[in-house]
C-alpha positions as CSV (number, residue, x, y, z in Angstrom):
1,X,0.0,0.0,0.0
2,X,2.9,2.2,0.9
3,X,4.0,2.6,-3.4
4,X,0.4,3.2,-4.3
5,X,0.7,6.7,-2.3
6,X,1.8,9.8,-4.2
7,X,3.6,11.0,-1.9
8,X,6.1,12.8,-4.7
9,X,2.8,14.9,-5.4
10,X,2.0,15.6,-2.2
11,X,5.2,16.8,-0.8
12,X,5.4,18.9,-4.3
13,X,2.0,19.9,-3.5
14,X,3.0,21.1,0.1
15,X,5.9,22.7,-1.1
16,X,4.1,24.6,-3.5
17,X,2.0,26.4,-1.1
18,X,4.6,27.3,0.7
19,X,6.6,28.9,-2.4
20,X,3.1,30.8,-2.4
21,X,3.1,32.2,1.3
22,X,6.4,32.9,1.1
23,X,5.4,35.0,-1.7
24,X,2.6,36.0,-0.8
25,X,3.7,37.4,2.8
26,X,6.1,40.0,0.5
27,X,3.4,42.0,0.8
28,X,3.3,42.6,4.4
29,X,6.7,43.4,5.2
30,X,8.7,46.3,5.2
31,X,11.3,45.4,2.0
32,X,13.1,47.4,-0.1
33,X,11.3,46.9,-3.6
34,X,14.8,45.3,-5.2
35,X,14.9,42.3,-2.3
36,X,11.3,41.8,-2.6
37,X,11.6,41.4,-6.5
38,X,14.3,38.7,-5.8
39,X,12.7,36.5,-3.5
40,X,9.4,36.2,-5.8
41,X,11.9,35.5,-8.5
42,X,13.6,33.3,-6.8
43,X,10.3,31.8,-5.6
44,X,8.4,31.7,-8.6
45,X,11.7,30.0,-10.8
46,X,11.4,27.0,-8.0
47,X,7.7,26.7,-8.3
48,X,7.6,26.6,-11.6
49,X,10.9,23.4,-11.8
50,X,8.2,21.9,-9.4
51,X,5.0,22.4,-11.2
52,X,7.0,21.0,-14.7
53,X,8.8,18.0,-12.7
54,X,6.1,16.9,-10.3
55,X,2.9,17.6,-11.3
56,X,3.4,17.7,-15.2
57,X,6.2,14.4,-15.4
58,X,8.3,16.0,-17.5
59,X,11.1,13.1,-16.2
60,X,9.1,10.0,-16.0
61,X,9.0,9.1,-19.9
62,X,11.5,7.3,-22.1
63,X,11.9,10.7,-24.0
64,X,12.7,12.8,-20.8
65,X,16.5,13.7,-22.7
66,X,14.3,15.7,-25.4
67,X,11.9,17.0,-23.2
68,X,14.4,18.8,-21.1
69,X,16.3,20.3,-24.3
70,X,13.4,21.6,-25.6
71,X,12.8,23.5,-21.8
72,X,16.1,24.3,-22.4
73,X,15.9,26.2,-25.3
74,X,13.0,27.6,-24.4
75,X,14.2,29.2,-21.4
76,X,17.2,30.2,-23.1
77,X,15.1,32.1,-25.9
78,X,12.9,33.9,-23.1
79,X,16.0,35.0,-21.7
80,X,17.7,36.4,-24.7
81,X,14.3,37.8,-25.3
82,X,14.1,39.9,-21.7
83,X,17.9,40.9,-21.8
84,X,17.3,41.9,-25.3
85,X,14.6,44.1,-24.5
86,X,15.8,45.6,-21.7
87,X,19.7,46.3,-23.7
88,X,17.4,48.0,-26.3
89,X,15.0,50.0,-24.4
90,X,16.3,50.8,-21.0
91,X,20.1,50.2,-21.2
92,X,20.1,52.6,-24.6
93,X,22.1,50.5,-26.7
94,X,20.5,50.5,-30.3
């Protein structure tokens, strides 16, 4: 009975919500606005590893090399993307 509980999704379930008070409680403290950016970053990056590797299985198939490439990449192009954006428009280089 003990391998027919999910207990992976649970504890990733658990941990979720706390990743969510944690950001949550930002609100009601006294941070300076560049700290508080940084920890819902921060918190927001882990929930999202945990929402794709728990609760969506990105590791539990035969094609998980692929699958993780293709996050990868896509991460990779969101961050050229942002960086881009921000060397163009903010930074002032044309």
């Amino acid at each position: 009975m003990k391998e027919l509980f999910p207990r992976k999704h649970v504890y990733g379930f658990i941990s979720s919500l706390l990743l969510s008070i944690i950001a949550l409680s930002l609100y009601y403290f006294d941070l300076t606005f560049q700290l508080s950016m940084s920890i819902l970053l921060i918190t927001a990056f882990f929930q999202a590893a945990i929402q794709l590797i728990v609760f969506m299985h990105a590791g539990e198939t035969e094609d998980k090399k692929s699958i993780y490439i293709t996050i990868y990449y896509g991460v990779f192009i969101a961050l050229v993307t942002i960086f881009g954006t921000l060397l163009a428009l903010i930074w002032g280089y044309y």
